[in-house]
N, C-alpha and C positions, 0 to 999 in steps of 0.2 A: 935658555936652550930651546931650540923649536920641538915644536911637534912632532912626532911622527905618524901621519894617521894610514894607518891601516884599513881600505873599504872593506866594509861587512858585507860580508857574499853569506847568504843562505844556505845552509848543507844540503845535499842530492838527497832527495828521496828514491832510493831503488825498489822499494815495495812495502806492499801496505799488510797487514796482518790482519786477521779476524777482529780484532780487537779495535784497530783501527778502524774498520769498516765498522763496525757498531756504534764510534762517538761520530763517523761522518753520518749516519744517520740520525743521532742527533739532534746535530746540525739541521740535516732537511727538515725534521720537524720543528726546531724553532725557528727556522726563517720561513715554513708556509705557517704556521702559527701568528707571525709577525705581519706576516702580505695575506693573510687571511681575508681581508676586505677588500683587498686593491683584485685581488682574483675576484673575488665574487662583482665589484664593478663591473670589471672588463669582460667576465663573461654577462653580465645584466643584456650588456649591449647590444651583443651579438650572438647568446643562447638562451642558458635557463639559468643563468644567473646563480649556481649551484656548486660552481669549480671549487673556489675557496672550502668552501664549508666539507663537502665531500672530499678534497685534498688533506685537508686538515683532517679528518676522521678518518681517515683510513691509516697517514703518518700514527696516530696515537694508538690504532690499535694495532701497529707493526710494535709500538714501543712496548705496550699490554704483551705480547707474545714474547717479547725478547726477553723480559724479566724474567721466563721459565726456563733460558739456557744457557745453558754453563758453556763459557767463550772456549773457553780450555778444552773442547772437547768437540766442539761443531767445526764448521768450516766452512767456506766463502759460497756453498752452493747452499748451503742450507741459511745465510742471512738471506739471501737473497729471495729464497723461495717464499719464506714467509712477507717479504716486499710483496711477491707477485700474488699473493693470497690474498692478503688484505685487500690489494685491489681490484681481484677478481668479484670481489663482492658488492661492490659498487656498482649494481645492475644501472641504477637511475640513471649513471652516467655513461657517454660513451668512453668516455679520455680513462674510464676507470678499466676496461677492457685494453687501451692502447698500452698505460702504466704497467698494467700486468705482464702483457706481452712482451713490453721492453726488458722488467724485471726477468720472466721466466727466460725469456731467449738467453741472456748473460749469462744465467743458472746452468746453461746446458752448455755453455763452454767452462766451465769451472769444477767439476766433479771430481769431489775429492780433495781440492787444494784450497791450504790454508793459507796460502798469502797469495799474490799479486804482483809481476813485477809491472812495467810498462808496457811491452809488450801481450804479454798476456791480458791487461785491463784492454788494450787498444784493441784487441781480438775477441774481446767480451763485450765491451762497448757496442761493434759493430756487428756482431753477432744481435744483440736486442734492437738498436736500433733496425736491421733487416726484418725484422720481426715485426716491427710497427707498422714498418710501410707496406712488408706483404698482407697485412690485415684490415689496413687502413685504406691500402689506396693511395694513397698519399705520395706526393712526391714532392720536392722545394718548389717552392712557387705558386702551392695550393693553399696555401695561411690556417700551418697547422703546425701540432708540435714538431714534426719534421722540420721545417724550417729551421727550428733552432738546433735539433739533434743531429739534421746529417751533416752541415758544416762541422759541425763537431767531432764529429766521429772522424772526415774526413782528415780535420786539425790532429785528433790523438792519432789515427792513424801515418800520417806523415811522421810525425813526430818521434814516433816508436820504432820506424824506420832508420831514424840516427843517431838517437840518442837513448839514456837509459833514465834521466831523470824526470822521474813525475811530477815534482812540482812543476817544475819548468812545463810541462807538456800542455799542465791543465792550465796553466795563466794562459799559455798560449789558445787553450782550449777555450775559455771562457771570452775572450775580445772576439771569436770569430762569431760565440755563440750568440754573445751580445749583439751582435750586427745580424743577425740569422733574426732576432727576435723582432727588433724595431723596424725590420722590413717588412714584419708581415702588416704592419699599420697603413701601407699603402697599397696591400695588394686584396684582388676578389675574391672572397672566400669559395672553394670548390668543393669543399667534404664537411663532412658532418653537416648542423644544424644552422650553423652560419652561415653555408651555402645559398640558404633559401632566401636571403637576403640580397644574396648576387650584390650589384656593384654599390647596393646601401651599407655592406660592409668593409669598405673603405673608409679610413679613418680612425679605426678602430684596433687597437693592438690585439693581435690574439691571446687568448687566455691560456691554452696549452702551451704553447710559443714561452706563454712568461711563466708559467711552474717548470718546466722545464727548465729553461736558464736558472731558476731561483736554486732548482736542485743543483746544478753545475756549481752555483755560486759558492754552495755551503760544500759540496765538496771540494772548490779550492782554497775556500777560507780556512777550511781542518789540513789542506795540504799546508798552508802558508802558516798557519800556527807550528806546526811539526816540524819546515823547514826553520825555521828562525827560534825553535826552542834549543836551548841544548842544557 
């Protein structure tokens, strides 16, 4: 008797909960934990060579604060604020002032609410990333973390426009993000510290460019676990 196969389709993620946002962080911190070095190269190149190590120690002491709060009771502006803390303290760096403002910006669309659907992340998203680049300067095409974020933003934003599924949004989100990032390798650096380097920093992938993606990453890898558990 034949077979009858059935394709495995994925379940719709309609929104994420506190709790959820808690293992997608995680996630970030084992995967800059894991690229801890490959940051720290890539900024060698073209800064102070400090991305990795200050990325990684701010993720662990978001984790050190989380252990003090009970999920059941917080909500998606308060994980988030504690992201933007932690980074706020990371004078030495600049990209520690951009992470923050990414983080705090998304904070200030979310007050109060304990879950996420896609729209609402798409409108948080883009809420923090405005954030960066009104602080930064920055715009696509300056070989910065922008590069990788406002593609992105602009991906969940479409996105959330037709549909209501997040997995779906962020796969889509992560392929444009990926291409936002390996373009900054060809382009002249204008902002921050790489700047000063002008057209010597060609060649060179940016460092914020790739924490960024990395964060995207582990956020859709905890989407892609949740979609295909059941």
């Amino acid at each position: 008797m034949a077979c009858i196969c059935i394709p495995y389709l994925p379940s719709q993620i309609g929104e994420l909960s506190v709790e959820d946002l808690y293992y997608i962080i995680i996630k970030m911190v084992d995967v800059i934990d894991r690229n801890k070095d490959y940051l720290t190269m890539l900024d060698s190149a073209i800064g102070d060579g400090d991305h990795g190590v200050n990325m990684s120690r701010a993720f662990n002491n978001v984790i050190n604060e989380l252990r003090n709060v009970r999920l059941n009771d917080s909500d998606v502006k308060s994980i988030l604020m504690i992201i933007a803390n932690a980074f706020s303290s990371l004078s030495s760096e600049a990209s520690g002032e951009l992470y923050s403002a990414l983080f705090r910006g998304m904070a200030h669309v979310v007050d109060g609410m304990e879950s996420l659907d896609l729209q609402l992340l798409a409108k948080m998203f883009k809420n923090g990333v405005d954030e960066v680049i009104k602080i930064s300067g920055a715009k696509p095409g300056d070989k910065t973390m922008v590069d990788t974020l406002y593609p992105a933003m602009e991906e969940l934003m479409r996105n959330s426009a037709v549909h209501d599924d997040i997995f779906v949004a962020i796969r889509r989100v992560l392929e444009v993000a990926e291409l936002g990032m390996l373009a900054t390798k060809n382009m002249v650096a204008k902002k921050g510290k790489a700047s000063k380097m002008a057209e010597k920093s060609v060649g060179y992938q940016d460092p914020g460019a790739t924490s960024s993606y990395l964060l995207l990453k582990a956020f859709y890898d905890y989407t892609l676990n949740k979609a295909t558990t059941y």
